[in-house]
N, C-alpha and C positions, 0 to 999 in steps of 0.2 A: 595043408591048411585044415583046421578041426574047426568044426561047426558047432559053432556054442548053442548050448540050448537057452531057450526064453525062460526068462525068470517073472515072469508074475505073466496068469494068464487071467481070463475074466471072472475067477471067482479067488483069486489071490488079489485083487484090487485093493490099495491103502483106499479110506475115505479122500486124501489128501489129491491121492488120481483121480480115483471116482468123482470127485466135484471140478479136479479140472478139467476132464472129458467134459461131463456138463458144461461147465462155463462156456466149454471150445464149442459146443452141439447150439447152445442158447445165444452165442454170439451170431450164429449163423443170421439164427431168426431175426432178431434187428437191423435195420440198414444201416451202409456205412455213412457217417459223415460226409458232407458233399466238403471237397480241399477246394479252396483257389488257389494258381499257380502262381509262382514270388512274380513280383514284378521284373521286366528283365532291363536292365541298367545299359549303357553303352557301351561299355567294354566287351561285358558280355551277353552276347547274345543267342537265343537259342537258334540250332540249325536252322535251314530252311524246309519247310515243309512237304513231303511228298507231293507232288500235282497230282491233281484228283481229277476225273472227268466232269463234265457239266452235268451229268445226270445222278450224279452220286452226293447228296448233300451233307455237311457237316455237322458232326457230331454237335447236337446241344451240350452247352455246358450244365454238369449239376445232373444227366443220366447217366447212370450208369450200363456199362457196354455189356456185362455179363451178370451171370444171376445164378445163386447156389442155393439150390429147394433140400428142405431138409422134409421128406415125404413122413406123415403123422401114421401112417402105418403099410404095411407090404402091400397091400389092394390097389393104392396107385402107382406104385412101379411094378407090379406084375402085369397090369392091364395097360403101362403104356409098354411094353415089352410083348407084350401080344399083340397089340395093334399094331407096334412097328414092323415085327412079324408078318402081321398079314398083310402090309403094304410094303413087304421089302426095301422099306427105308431105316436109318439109323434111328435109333430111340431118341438124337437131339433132333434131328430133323421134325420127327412124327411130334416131341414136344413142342416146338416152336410153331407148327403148323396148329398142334390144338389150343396153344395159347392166345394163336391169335383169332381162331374161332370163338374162341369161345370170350376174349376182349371184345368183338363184335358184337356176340348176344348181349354180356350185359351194356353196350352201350347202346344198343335199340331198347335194352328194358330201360332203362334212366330218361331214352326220350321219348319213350311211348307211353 
């Protein structure tokens, strides 16, 4: 089996690609559309739902469960890659932990 070589690299770019990267990089930036789910009819119906413990509460409608950061330059994924480092945790971990640090700060600044 022969290994094709790539045909346009990053300074072969048509404008036509280069602005669809962008488009794809600047959609990130925006949030998506909150969907509501079809109404569901009698016939069909959606499964039943996994049982959940009582300490585990149900997703609000209209959050979203995940979150894609498109970082404005290399300083903050180098420094959370060092911190994750230094606390031998996974970079999403150490993120989750500092976001929610730091949700805290600004919401003592907003009520102080």
């Amino acid at each position: 089996m022969a290994i094709k070589k790539r045909t346009t690299t990053g300074k072969e770019r048509t404008p036509e690609e280069a602005a669809a990267i962008e488009a794809f990089g600047a959609a990130a930036d925006t949030p998506p559309a909150p969907t509501r789910p079809a109404p569901a009819t009698q016939a069909r119906q959606a499964p039943a739902a996994p049982r959940r413990s009582a300490a585990a509460p149900e997703w609000p409608e209209g959050v979203s469960k995940t979150l894609l950061i498109r970082y404005p330059d290399a300083e903050l994924a180098i420094e959370l890659a060092d911190v994750a480092a230094l606390e031998d945790r996974s970079q999403h971990k150490t993120a989750v932990r500092a976001l929610q640090r730091g949700l805290e700060i600004l919401r003592a600044e907003h009520r102080g």
